[in-house]
C-alpha atoms as a printed R data frame, in Angstrom:
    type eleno elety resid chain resno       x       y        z
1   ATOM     1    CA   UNK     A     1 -31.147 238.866 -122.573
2   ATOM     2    CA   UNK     A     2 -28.143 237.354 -120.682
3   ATOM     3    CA   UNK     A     3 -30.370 234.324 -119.462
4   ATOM     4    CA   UNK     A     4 -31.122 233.765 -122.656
5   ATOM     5    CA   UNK     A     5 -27.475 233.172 -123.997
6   ATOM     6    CA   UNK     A     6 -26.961 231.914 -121.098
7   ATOM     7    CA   UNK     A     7 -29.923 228.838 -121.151
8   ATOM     8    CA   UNK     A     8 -29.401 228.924 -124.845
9   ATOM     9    CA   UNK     A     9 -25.461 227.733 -124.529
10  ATOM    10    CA   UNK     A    10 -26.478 225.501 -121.920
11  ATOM    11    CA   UNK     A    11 -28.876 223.695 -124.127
12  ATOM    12    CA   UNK     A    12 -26.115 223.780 -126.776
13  ATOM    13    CA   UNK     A    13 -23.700 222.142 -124.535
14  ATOM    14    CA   UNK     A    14 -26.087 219.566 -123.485
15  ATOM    15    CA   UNK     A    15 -27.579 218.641 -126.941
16  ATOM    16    CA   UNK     A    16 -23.587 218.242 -128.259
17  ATOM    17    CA   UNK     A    17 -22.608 216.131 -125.251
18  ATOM    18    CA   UNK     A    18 -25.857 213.725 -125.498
19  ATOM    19    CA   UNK     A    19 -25.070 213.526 -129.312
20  ATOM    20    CA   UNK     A    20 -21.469 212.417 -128.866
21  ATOM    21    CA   UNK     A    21 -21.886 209.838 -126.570
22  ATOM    22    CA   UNK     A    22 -25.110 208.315 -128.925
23  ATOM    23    CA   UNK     A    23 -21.835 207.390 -131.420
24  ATOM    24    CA   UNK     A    24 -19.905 205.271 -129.475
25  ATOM    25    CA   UNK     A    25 -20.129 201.781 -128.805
26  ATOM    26    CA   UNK     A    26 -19.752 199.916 -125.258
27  ATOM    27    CA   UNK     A    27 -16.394 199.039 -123.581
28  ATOM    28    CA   UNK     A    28 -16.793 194.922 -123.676
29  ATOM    29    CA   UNK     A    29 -14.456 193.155 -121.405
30  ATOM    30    CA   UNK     A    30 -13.778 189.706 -122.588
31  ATOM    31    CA   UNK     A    31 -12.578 187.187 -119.729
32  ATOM    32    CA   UNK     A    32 -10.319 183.878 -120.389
33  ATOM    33    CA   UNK     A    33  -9.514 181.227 -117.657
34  ATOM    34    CA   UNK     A    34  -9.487 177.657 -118.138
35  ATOM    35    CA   UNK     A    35 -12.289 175.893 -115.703
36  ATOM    36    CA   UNK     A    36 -10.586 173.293 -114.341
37  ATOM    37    CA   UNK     A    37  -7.205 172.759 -113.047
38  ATOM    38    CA   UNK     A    38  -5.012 170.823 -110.763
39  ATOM    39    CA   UNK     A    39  -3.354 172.063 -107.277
40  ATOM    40    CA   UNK     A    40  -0.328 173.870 -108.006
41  ATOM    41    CA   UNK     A    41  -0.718 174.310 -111.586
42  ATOM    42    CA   UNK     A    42  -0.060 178.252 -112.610
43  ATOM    43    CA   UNK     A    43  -2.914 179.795 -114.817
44  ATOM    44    CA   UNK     A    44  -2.840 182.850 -116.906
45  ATOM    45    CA   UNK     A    45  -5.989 184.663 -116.736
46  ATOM    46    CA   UNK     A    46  -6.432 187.070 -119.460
47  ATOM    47    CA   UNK     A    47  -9.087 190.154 -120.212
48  ATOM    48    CA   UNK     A    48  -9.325 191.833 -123.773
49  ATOM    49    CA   UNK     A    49 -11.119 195.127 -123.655
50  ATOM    50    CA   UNK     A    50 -12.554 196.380 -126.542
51  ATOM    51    CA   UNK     A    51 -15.055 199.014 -127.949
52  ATOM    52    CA   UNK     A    52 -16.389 197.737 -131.018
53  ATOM    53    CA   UNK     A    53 -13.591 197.238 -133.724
54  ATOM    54    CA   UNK     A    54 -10.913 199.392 -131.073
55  ATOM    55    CA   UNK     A    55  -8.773 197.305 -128.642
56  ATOM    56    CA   UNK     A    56  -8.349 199.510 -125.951
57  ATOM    57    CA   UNK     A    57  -4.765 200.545 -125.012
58  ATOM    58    CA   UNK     A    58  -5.798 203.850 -122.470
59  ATOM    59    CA   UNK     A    59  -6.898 201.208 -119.620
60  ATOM    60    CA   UNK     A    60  -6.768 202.540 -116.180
61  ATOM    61    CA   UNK     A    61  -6.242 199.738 -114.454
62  ATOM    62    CA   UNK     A    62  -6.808 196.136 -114.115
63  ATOM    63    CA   UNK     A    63  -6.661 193.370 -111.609
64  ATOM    64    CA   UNK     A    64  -7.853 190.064 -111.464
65  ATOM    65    CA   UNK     A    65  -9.742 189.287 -107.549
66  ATOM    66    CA   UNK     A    66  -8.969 185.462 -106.407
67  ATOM    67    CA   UNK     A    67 -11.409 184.342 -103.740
68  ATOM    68    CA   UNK     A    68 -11.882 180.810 -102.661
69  ATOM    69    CA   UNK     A    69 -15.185 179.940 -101.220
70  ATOM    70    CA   UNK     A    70 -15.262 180.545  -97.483
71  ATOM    71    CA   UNK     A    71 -12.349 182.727  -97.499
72  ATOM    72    CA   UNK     A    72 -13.069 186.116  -95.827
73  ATOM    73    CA   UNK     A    73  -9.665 187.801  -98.026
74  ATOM    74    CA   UNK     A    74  -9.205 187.767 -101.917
75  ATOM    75    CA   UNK     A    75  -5.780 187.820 -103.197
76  ATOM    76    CA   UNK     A    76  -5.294 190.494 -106.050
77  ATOM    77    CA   UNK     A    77  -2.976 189.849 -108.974
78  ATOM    78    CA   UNK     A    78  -2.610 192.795 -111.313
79  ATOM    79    CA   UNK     A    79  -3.014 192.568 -115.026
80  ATOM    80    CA   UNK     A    80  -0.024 193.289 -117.079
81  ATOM    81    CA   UNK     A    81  -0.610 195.059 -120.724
82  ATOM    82    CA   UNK     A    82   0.653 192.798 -123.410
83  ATOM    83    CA   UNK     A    83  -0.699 195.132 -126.092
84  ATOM    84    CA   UNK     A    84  -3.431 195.086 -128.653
85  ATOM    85    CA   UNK     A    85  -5.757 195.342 -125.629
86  ATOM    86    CA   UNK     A    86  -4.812 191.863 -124.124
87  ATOM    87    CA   UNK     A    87  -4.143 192.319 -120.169
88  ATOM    88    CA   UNK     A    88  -2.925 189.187 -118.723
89  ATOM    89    CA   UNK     A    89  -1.896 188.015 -114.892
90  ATOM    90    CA   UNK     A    90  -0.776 184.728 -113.427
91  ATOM    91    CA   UNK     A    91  -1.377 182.811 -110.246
92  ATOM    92    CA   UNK     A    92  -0.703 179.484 -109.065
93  ATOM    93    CA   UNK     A    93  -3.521 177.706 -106.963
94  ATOM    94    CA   UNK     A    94  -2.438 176.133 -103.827
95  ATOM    95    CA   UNK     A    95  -5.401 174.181 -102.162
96  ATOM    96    CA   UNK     A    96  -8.171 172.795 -104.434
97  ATOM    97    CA   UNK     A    97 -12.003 173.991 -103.906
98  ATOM    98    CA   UNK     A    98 -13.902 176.396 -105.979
99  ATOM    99    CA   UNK     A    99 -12.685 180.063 -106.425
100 ATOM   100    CA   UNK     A   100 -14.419 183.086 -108.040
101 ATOM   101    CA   UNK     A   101 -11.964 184.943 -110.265
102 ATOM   102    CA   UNK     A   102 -13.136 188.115 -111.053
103 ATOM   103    CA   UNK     A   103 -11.475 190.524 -114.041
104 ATOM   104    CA   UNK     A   104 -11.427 194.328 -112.491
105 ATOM   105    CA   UNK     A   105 -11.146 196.674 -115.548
106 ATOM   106    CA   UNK     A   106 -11.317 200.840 -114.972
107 ATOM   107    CA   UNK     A   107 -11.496 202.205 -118.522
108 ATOM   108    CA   UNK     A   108 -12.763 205.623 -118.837
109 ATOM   109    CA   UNK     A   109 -14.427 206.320 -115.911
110 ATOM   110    CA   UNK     A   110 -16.291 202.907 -116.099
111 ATOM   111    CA   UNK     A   111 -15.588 199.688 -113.631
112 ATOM   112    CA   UNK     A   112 -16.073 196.634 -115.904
113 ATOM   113    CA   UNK     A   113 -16.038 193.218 -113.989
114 ATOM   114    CA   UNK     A   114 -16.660 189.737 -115.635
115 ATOM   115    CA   UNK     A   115 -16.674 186.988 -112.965
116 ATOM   116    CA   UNK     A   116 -16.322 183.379 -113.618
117 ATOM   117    CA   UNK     A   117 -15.544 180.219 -111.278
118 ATOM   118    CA   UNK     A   118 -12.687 177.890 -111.344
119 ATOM   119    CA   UNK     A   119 -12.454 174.345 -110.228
120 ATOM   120    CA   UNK     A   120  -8.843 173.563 -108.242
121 ATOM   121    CA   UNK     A   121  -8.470 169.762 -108.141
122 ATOM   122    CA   UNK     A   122  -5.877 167.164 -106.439
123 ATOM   123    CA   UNK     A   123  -3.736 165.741 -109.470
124 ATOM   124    CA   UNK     A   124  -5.367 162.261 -110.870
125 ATOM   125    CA   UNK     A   125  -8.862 163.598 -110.014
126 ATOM   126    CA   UNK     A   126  -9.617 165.191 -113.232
127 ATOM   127    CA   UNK     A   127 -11.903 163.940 -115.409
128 ATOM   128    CA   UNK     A   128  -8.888 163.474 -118.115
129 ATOM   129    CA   UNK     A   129  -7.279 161.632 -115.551
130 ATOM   130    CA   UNK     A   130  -9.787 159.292 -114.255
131 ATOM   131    CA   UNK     A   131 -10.858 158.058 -117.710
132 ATOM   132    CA   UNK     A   132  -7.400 157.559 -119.380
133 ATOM   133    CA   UNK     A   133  -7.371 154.682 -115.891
């Protein structure tokens, strides 16, 4: 009789906890930088995290990972809550190349991590620049 109540509970628990999670939509992580940029210019990279309607406030953390292709060491800038979700850093590029940029989000037990690429250029070599010439 007691494994009974006891299997019986467990399916109970089981059941309710697969049920509640069926109800809630996915964390989305939405990631802003611009793509191109000249050396020395300061960006501000921004992430909005969201599930569905909610913009989440209860973030653990989040960091944004610099790496410059070749380099062995990223540089991490954390993200700073500016409310209604928004997390922003800055960093100011020093050498131009190509760098990864990738948005670190820990919400809820879940690592969230949008990547995109970045283009550091000289000043005058933009494409702006070289067709206002």
């Amino acid at each position: 009789m007691k494994k009974l109540i006891i299997l019986l509970v467990s399916l109970f628990i089981i059941v309710m906890a697969g049920c509640s999670n069926k109800n809630k939509e996915p964390i989305e992580v939405t990631f802003q930088i611009p793509e191109k940029i000249t050396v020395n210019e300061e960006i501000t990279m921004e992430s909005l995290v969201t599930q569905g309607e909610e913009k989440l406030a209860d973030v653990d953390h989040v960091q944004f990972e610099i790496k410059k292709s070749g380099q062995k060491e990223p540089v991490m800038v954390n993200g700073i809550y500016k409310g209604n979700g928004l997390y922003r850093g800055n960093y100011t590029f020093k050498e131009e190349g190509t760098y990864t940029v990738i948005s670190h989000v820990m919400v809820r037990s879940q690592m969230i991590m949008p990547d995109k690429e970045i283009t550091v250029e000289k000043a005058g070599n933009t494409a702006e620049e070289q067709q206002k010439q």
